[in-house]
Biopython code that builds the backbone (N, CA, C, O; Angstrom):
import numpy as np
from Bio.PDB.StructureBuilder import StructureBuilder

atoms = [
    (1, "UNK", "N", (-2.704, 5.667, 4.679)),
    (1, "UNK", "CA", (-1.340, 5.216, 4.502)),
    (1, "UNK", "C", (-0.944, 4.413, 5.741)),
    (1, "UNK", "O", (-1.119, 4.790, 6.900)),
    (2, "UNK", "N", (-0.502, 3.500, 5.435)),
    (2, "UNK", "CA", (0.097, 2.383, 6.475)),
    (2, "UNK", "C", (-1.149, 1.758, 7.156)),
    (2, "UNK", "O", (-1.205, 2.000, 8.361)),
    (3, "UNK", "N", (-1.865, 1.227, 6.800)),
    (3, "UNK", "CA", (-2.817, 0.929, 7.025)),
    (3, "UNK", "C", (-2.744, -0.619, 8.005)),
    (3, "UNK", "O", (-2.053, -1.514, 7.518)),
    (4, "UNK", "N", (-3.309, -0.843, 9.080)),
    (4, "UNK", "CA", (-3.156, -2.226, 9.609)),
    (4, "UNK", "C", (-4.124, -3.027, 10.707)),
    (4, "UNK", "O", (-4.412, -2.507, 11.784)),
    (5, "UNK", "N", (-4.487, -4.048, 10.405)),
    (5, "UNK", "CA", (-5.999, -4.144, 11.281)),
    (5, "UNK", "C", (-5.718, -3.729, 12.801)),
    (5, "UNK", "O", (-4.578, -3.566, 13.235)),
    (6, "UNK", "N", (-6.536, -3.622, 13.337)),
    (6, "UNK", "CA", (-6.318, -3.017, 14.836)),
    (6, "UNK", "C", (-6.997, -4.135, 15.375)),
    (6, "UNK", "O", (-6.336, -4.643, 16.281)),
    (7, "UNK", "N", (-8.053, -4.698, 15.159)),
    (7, "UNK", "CA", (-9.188, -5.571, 15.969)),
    (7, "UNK", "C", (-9.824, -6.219, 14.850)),
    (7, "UNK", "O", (-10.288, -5.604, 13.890)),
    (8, "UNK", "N", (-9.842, -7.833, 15.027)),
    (8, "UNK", "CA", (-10.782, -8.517, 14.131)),
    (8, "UNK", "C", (-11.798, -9.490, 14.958)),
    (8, "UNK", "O", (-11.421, -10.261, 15.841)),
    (9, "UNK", "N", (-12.797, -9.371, 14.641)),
    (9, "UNK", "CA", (-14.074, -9.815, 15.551)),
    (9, "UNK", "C", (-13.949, -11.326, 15.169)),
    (9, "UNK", "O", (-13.448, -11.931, 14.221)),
    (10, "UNK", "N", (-14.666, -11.704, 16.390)),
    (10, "UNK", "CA", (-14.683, -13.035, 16.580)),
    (10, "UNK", "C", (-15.540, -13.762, 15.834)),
    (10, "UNK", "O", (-16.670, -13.367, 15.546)),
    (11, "UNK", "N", (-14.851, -15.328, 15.329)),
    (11, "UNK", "CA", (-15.490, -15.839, 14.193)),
    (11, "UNK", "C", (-16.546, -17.192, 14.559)),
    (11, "UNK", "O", (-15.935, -18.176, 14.973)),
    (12, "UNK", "N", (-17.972, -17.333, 14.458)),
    (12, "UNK", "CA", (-17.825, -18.455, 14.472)),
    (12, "UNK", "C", (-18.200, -19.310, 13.087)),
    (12, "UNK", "O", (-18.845, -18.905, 12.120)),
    (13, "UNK", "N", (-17.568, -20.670, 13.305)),
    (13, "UNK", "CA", (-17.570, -22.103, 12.269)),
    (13, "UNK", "C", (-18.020, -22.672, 12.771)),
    (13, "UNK", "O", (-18.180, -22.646, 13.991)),
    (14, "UNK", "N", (-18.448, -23.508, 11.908)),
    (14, "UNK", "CA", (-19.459, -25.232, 11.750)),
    (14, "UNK", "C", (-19.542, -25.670, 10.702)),
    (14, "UNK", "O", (-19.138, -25.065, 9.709)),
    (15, "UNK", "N", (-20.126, -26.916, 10.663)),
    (15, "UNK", "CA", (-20.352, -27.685, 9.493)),
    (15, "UNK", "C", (-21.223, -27.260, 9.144)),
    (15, "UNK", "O", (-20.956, -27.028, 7.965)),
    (16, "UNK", "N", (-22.438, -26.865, 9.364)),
    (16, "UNK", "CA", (-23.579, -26.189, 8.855)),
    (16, "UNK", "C", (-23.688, -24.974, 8.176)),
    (16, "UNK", "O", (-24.712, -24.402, 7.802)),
    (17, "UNK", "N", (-21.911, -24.473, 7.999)),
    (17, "UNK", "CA", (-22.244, -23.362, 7.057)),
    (17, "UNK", "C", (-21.251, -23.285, 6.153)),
    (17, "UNK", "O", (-20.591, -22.300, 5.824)),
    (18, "UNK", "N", (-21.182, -24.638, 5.696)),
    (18, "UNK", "CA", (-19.889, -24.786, 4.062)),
    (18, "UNK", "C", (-20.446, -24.257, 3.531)),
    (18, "UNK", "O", (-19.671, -23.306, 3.431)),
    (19, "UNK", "N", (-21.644, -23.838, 2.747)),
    (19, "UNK", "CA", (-21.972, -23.427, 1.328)),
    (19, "UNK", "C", (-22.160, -21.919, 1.439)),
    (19, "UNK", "O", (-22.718, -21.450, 0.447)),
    (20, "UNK", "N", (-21.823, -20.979, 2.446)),
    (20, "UNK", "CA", (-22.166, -20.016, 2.986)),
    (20, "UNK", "C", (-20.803, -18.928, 2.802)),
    (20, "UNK", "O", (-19.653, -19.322, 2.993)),
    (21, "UNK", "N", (-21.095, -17.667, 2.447)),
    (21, "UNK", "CA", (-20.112, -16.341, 2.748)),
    (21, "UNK", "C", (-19.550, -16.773, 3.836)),
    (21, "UNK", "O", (-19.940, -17.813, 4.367)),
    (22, "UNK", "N", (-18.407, -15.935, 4.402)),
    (22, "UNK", "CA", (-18.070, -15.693, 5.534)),
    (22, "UNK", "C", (-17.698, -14.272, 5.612)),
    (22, "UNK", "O", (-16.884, -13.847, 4.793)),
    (23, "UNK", "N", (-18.272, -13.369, 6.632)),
    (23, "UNK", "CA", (-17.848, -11.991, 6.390)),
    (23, "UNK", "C", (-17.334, -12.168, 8.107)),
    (23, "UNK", "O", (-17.659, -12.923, 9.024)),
    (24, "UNK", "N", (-16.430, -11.107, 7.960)),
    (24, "UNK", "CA", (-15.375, -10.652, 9.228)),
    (24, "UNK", "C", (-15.238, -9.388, 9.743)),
    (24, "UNK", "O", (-14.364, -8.642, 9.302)),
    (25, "UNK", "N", (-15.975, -9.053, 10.605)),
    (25, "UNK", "CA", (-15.516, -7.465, 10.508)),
    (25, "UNK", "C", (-14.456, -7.020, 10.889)),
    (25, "UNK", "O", (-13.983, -7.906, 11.600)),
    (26, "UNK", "N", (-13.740, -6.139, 10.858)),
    (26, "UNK", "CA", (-12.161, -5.657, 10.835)),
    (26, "UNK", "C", (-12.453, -3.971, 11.254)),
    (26, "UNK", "O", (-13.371, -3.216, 10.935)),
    (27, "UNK", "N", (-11.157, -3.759, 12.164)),
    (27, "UNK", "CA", (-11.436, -2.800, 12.668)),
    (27, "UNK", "C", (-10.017, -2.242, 11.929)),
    (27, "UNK", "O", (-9.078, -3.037, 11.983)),
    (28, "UNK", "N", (-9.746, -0.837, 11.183)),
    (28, "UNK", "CA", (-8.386, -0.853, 11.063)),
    (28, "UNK", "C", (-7.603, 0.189, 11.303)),
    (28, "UNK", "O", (-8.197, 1.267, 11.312)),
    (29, "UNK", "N", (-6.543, 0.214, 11.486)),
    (29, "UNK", "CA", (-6.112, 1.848, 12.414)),
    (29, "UNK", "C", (-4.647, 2.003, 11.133)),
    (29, "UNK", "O", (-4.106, 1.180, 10.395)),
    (30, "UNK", "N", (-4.411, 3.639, 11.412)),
    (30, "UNK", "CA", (-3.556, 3.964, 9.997)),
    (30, "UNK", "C", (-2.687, 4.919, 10.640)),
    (30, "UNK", "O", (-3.162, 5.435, 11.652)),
    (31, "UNK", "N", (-1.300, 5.348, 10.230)),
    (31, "UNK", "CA", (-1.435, 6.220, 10.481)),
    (31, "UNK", "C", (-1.514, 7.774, 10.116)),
    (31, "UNK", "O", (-1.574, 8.711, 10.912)),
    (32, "UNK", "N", (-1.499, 7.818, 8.799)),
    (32, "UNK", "CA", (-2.209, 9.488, 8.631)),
    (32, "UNK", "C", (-2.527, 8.810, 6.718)),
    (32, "UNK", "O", (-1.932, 7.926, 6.101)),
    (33, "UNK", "N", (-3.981, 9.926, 6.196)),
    (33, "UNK", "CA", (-4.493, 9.581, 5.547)),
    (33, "UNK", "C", (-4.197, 10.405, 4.277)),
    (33, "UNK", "O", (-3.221, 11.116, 4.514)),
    (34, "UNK", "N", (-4.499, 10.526, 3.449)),
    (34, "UNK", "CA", (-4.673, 11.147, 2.128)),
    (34, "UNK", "C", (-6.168, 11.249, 1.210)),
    (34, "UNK", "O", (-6.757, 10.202, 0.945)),
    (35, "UNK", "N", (-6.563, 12.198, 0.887)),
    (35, "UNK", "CA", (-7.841, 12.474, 0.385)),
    (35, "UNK", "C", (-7.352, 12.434, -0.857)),
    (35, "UNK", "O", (-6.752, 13.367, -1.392)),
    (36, "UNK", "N", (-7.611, 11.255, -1.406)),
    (36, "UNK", "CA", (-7.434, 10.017, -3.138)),
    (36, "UNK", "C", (-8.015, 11.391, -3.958)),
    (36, "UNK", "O", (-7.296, 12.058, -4.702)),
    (37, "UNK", "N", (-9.808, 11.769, -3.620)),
    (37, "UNK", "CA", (-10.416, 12.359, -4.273)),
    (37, "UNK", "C", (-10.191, 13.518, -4.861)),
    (37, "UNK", "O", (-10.557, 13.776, -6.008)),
    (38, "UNK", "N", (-9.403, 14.501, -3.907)),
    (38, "UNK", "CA", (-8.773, 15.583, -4.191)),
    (38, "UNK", "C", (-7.716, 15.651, -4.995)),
    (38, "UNK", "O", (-7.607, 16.514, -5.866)),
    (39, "UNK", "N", (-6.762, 14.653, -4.745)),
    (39, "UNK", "CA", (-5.427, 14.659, -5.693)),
    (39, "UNK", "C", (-5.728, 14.288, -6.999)),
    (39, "UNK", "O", (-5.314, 14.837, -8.020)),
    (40, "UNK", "N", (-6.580, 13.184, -6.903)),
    (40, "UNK", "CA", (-6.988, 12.865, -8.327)),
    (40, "UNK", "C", (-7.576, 13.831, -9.665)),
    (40, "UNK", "O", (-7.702, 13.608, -10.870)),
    (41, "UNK", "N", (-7.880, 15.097, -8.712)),
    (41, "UNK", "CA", (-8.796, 16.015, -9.862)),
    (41, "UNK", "C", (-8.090, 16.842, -9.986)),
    (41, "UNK", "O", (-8.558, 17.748, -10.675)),
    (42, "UNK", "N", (-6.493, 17.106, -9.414)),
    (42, "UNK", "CA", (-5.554, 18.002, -9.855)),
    (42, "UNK", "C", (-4.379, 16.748, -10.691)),
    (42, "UNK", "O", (-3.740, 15.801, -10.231)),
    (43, "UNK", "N", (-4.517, 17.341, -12.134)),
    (43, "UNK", "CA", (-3.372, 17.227, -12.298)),
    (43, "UNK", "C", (-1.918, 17.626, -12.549)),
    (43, "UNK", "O", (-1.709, 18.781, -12.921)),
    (44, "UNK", "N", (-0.667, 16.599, -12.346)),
    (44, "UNK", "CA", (0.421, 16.900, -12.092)),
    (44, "UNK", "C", (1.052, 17.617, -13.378)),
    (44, "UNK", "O", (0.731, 17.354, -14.537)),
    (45, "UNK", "N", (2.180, 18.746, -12.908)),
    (45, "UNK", "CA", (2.613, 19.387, -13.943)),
    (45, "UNK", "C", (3.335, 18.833, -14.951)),
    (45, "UNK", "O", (3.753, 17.701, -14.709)),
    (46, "UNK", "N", (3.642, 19.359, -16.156)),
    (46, "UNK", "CA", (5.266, 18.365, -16.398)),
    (46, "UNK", "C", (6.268, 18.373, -15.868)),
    (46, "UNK", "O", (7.030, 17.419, -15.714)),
    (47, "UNK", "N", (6.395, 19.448, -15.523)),
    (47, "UNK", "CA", (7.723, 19.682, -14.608)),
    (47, "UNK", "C", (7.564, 18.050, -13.383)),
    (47, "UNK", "O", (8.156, 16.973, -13.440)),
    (48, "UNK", "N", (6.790, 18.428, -12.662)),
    (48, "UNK", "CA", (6.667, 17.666, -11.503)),
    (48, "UNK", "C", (6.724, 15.837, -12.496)),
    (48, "UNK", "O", (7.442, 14.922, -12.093)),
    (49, "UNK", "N", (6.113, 15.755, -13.339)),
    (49, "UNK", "CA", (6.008, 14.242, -13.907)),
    (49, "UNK", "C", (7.273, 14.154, -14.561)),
    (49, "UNK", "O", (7.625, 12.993, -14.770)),
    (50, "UNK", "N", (8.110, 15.105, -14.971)),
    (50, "UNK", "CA", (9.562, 14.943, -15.238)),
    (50, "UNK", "C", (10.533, 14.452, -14.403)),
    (50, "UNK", "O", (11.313, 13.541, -14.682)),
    (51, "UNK", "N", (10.464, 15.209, -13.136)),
    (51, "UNK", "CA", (10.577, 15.015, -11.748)),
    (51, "UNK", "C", (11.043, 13.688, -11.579)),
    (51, "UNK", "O", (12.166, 13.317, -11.238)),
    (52, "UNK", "N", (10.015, 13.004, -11.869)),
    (52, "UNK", "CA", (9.433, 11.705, -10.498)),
    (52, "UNK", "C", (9.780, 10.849, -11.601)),
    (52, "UNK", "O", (9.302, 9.733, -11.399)),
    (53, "UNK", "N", (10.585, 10.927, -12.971)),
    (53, "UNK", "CA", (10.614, 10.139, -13.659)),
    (53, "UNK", "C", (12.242, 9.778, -13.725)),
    (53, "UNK", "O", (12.898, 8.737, -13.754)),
    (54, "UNK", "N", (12.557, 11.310, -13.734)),
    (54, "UNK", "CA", (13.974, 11.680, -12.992)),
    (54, "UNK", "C", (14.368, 10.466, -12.207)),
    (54, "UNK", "O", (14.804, 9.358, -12.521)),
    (55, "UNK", "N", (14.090, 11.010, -11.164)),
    (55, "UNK", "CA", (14.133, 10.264, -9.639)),
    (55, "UNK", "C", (14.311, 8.895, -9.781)),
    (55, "UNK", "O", (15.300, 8.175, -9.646)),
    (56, "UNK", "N", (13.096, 8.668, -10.095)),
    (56, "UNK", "CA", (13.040, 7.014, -10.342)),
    (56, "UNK", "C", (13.898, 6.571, -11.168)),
    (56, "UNK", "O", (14.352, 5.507, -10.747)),
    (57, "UNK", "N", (14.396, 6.914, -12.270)),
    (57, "UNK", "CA", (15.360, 6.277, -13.064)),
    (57, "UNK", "C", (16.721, 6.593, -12.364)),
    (57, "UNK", "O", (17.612, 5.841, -12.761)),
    (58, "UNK", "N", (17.070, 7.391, -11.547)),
    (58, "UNK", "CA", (18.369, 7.540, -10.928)),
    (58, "UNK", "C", (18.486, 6.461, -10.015)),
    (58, "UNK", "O", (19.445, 5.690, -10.063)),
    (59, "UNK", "N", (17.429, 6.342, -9.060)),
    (59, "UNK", "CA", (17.291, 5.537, -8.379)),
    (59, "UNK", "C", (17.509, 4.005, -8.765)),
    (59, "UNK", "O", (18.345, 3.382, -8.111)),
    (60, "UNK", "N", (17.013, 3.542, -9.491)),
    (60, "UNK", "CA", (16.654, 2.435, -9.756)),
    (60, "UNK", "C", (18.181, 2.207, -10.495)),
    (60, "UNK", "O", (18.148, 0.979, -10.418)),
    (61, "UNK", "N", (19.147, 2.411, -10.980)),
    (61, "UNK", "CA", (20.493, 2.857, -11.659)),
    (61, "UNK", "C", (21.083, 2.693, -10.449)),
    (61, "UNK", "O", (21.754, 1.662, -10.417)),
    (62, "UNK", "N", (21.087, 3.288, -9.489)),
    (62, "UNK", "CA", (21.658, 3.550, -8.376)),
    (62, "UNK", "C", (21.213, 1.577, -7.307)),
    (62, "UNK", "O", (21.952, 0.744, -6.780)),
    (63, "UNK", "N", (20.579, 1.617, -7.381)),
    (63, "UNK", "CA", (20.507, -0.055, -6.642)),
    (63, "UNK", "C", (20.865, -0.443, -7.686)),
    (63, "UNK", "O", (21.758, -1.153, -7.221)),
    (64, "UNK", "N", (20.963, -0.633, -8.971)),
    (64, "UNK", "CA", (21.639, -1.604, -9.987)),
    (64, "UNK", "C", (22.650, -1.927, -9.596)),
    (64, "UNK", "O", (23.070, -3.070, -9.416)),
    (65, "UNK", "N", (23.303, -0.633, -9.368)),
    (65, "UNK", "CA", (25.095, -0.935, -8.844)),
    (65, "UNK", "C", (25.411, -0.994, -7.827)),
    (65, "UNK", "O", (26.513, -0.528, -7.537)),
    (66, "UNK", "N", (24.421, -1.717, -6.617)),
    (66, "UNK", "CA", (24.683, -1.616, -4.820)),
    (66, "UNK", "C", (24.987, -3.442, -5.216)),
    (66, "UNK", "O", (24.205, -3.857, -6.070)),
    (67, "UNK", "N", (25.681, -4.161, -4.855)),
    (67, "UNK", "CA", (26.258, -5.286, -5.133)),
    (67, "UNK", "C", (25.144, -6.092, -4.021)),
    (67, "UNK", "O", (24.741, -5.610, -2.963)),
    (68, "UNK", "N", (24.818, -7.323, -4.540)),
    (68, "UNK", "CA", (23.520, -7.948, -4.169)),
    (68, "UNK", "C", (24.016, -8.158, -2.349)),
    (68, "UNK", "O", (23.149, -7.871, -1.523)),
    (69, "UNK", "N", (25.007, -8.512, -1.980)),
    (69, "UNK", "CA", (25.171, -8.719, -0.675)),
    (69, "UNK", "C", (24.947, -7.184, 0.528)),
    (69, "UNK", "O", (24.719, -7.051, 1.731)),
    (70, "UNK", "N", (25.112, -6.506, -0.337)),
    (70, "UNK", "CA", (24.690, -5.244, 0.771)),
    (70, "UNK", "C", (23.345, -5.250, 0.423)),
    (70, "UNK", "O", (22.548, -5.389, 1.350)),
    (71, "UNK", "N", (22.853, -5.114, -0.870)),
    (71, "UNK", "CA", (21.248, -5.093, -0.985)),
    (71, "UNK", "C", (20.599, -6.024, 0.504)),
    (71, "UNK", "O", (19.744, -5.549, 1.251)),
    (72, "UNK", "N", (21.022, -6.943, 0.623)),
    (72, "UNK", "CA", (20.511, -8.040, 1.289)),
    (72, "UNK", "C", (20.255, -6.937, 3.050)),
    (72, "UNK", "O", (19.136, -6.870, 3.559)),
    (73, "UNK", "N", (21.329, -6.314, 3.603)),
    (73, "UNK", "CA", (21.608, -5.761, 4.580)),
    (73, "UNK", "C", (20.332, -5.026, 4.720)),
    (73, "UNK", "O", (20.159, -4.265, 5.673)),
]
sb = StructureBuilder()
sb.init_structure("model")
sb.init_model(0)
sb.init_chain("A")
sb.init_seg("    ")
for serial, (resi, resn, name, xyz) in enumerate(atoms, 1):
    if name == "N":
        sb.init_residue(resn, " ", resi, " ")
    sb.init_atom(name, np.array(xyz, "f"), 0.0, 1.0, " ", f" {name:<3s}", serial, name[0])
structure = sb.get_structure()
């Protein structure tokens, strides 16, 4: 989560390598992670997918009616 390069290695170019890949290595720093694999093999209750459906539709209702000039703020 929040993921953002930290260090990208130095590149070189020429004419001698138009027809060619270019790979870059990237160094990238985050700051805290989530194990995809694990969450993925539990699934969510109804309760909890009721939840988040909740939420989101309140929400999204709720900026409907924030008048575009404060949105902007």
């Amino acid at each position: 989560m929040e993921a953002f390069p930290k260090t990208i290695a130095e590149q070189s170019l020429g004419y001698g390598q138009n027809d060619t890949l270019h790979r870059i290595n990237v160094t990238f720093s985050y700051r805290y992670w989530k194990n995809l694999t694990d969450e993925a093999d539990l699934p969510k209750s109804l309760q909890s997918r009721i939840t988040e459906v909740l939420i989101d539709s309140v929400e999204r209702n709720v900026r409907a009616q924030i008048p575009k000039v404060l949105s902007r703020l």
